[in-house]
TIZABA-365520 format. One record per residue: residue number from 1; residue in one letter; x, y negated, z negated of N, C-alpha, C in turn. Coordinates in steps of 0.2 Angstrom, whole numbers, plus 5000, padded with zeros to 4 digits. Layout:
+-----+--------+--------+---------+------+---------+----------+-------+--------+---------+------+
: num : residu : n_east : n_north : n_up : ca_east : ca_north : ca_up : c_east : c_north : c_up :
+-----+--------+--------+---------+------+---------+----------+-------+--------+---------+------+
: NUM :      A :      X :       Y :    Z :       X :        Y :     Z :      X :       Y :    Z :
...
+-----+--------+--------+---------+------+---------+----------+-------+--------+---------+------+
//
This chain:
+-----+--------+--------+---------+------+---------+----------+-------+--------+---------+------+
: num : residu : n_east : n_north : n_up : ca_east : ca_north : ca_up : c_east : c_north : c_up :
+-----+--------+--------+---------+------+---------+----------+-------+--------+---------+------+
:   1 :      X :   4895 :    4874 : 4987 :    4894 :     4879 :  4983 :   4897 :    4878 : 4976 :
:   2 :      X :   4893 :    4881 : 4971 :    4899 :     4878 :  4966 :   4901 :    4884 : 4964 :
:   3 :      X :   4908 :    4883 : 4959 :    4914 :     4886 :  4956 :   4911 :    4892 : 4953 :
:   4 :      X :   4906 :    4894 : 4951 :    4902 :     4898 :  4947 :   4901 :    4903 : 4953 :
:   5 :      X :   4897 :    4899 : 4958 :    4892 :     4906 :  4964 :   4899 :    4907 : 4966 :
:   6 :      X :   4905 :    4903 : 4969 :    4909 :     4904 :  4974 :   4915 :    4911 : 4970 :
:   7 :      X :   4914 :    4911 : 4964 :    4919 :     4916 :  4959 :   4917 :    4921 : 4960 :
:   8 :      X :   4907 :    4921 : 4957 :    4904 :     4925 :  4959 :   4904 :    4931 : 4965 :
:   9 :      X :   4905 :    4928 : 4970 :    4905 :     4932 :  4976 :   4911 :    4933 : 4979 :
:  10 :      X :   4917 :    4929 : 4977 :    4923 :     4933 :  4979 :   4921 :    4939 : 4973 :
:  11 :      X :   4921 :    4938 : 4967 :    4924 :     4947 :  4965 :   4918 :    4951 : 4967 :
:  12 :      X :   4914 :    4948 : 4969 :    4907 :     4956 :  4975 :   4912 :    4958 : 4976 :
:  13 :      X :   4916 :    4954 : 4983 :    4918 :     4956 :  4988 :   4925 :    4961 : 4986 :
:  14 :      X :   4927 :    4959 : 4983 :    4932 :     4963 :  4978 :   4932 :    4968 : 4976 :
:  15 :      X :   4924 :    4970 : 4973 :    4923 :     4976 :  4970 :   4923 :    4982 : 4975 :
:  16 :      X :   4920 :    4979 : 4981 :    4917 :     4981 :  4988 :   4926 :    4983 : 4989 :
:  17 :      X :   4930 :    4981 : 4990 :    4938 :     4981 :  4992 :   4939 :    4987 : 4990 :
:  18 :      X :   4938 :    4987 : 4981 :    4941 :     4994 :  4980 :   4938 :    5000 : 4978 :
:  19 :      X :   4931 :    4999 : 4981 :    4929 :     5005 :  4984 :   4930 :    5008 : 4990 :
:  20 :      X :   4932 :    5004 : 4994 :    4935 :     5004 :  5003 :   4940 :    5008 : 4999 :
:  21 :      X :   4944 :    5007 : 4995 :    4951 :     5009 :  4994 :   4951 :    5017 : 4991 :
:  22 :      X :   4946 :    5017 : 4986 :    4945 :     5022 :  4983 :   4941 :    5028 : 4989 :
:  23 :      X :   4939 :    5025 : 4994 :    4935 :     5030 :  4998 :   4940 :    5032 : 5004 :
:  24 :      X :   4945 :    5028 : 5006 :    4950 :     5030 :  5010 :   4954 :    5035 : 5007 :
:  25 :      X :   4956 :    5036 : 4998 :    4959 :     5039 :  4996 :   4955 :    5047 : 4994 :
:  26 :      X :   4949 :    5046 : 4993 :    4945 :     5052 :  4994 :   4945 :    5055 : 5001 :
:  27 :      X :   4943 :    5053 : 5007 :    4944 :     5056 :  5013 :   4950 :    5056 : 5014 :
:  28 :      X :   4957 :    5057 : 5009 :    4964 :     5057 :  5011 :   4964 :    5055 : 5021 :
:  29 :      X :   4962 :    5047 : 5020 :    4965 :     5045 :  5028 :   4970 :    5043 : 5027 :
:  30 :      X :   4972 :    5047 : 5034 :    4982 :     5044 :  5037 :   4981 :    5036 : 5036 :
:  31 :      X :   4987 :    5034 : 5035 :    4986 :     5026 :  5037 :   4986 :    5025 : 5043 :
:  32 :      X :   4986 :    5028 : 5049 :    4988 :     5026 :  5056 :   4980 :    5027 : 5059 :
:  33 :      X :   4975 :    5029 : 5052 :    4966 :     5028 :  5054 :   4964 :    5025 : 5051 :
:  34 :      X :   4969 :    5022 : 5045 :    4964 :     5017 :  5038 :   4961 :    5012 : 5046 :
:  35 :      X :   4962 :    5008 : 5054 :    4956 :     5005 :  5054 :   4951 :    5007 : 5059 :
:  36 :      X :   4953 :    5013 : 5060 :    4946 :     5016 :  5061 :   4941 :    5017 : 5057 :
:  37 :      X :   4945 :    5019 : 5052 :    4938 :     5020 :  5047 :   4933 :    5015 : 5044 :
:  38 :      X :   4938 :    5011 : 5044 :    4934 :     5004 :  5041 :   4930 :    5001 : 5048 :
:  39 :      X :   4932 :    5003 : 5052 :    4926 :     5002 :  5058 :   4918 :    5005 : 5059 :
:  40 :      X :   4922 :    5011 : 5056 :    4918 :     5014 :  5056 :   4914 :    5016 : 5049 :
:  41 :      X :   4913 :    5012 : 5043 :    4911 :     5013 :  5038 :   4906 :    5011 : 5039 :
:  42 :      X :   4906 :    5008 : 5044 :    4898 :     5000 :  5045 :   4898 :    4996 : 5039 :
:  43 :      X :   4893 :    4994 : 5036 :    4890 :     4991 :  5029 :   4893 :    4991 : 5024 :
:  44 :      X :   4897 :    4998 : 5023 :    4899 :     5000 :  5017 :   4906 :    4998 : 5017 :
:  45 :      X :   4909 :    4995 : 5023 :    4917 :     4994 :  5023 :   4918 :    4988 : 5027 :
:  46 :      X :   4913 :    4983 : 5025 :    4916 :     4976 :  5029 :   4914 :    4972 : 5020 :
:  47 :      X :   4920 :    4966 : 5023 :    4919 :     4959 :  5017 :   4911 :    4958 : 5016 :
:  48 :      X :   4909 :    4956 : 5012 :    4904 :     4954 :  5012 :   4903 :    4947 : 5013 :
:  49 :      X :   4907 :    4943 : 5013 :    4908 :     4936 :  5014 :   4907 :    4932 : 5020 :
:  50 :      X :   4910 :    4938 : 5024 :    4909 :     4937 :  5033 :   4909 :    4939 : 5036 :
:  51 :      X :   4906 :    4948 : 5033 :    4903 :     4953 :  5038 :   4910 :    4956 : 5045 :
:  52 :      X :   4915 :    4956 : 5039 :    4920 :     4957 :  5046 :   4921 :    4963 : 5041 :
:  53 :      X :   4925 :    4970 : 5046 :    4931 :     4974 :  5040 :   4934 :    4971 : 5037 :
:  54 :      X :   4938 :    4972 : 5031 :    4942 :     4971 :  5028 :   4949 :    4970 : 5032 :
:  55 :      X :   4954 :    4968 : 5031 :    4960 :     4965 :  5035 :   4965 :    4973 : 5030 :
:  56 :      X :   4970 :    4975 : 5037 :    4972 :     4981 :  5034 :   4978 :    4981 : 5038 :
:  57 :      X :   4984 :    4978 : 5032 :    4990 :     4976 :  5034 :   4994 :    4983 : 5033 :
:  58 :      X :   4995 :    4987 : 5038 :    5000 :     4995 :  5038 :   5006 :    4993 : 5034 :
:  59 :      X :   5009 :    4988 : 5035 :    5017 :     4986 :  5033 :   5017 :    4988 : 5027 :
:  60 :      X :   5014 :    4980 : 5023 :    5011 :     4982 :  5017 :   5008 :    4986 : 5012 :
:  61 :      X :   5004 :    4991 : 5017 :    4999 :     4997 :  5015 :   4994 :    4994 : 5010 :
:  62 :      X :   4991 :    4988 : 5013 :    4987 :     4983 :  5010 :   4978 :    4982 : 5009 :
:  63 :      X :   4974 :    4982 : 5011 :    4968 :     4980 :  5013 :   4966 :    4972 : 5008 :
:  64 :      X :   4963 :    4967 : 5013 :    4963 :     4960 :  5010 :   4957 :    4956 : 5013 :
:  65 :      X :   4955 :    4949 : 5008 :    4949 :     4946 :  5013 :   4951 :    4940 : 5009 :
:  66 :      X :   4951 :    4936 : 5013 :    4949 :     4928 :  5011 :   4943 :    4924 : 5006 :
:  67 :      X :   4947 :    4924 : 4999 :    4941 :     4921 :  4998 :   4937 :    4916 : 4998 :
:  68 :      X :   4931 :    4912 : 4996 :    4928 :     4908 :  4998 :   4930 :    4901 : 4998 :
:  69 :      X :   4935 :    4900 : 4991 :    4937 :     4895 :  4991 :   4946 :    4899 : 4987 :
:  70 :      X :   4950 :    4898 : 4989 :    4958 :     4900 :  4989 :   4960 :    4902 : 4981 :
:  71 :      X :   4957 :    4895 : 4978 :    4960 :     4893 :  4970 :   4955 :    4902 : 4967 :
:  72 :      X :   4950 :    4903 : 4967 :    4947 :     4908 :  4963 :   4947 :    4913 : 4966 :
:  73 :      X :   4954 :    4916 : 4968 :    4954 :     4923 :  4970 :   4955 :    4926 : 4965 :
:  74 :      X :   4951 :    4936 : 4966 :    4951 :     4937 :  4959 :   4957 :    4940 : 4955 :
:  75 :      X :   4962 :    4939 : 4961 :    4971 :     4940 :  4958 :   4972 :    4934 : 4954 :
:  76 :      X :   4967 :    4928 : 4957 :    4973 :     4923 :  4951 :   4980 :    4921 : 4954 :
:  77 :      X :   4983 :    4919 : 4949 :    4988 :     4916 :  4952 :   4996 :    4921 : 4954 :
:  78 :      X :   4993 :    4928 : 4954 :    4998 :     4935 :  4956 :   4994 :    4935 : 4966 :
:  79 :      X :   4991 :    4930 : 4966 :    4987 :     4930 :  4975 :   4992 :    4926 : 4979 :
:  80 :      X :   5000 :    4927 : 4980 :    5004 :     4923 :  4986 :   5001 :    4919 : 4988 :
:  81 :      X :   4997 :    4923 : 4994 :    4994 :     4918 :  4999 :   4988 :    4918 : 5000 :
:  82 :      X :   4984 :    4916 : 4995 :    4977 :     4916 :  4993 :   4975 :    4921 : 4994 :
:  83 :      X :   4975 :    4926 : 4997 :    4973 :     4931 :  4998 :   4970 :    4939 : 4993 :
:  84 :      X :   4965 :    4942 : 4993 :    4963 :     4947 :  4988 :   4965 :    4952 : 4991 :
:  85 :      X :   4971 :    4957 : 4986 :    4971 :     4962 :  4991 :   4973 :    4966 : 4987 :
:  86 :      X :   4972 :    4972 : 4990 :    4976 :     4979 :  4985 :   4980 :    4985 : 4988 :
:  87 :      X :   4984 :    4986 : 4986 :    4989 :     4991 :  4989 :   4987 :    4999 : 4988 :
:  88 :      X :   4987 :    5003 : 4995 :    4984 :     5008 :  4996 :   4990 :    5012 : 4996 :
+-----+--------+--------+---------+------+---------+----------+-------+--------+---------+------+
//
């Protein structure tokens, strides 16, 4: 895939992230249900990348996904561990 589609489609999935984030914050959910609800969002609350939920670290208070290729995540080089993610 090249460098172009695979950017491309990480920040979809990105956009799609924080809207997940933004809709958790509108349905003020507890975080002991943020993964219910991502279960339950169907279509509107998985990666698009891999058709899984999003990854929803409580610790953190995080939601994250693996992008396609590590180097172009849409954090850049603020991405520790390749990871895209945003704090809830």
């Amino acid at each position: 895939m090249s460098t172009y589609i695979a950017h491309a489609h990480g920040v979809a999935a990105y956009v799609k992230l924080v809207r997940v984030q933004l809709e958790l914050k509108l349905a003020a959910v507890p975080l002991a249900e943020v993964p219910q609800f991502l279960e339950r969002a169907g279509p509107d609350g998985v990666n698009p990348l891999d058709g899984r939920p999003f990854r929803w670290d409580r610790e953190h208070r995080s939601l994250s996904f693996d992008p396609l290729r590590p180097a172009l995540a849409p954090m850049g080089d603020e991405c520790h561990d390749c990871r895209a993610m945003i704090r809830c």
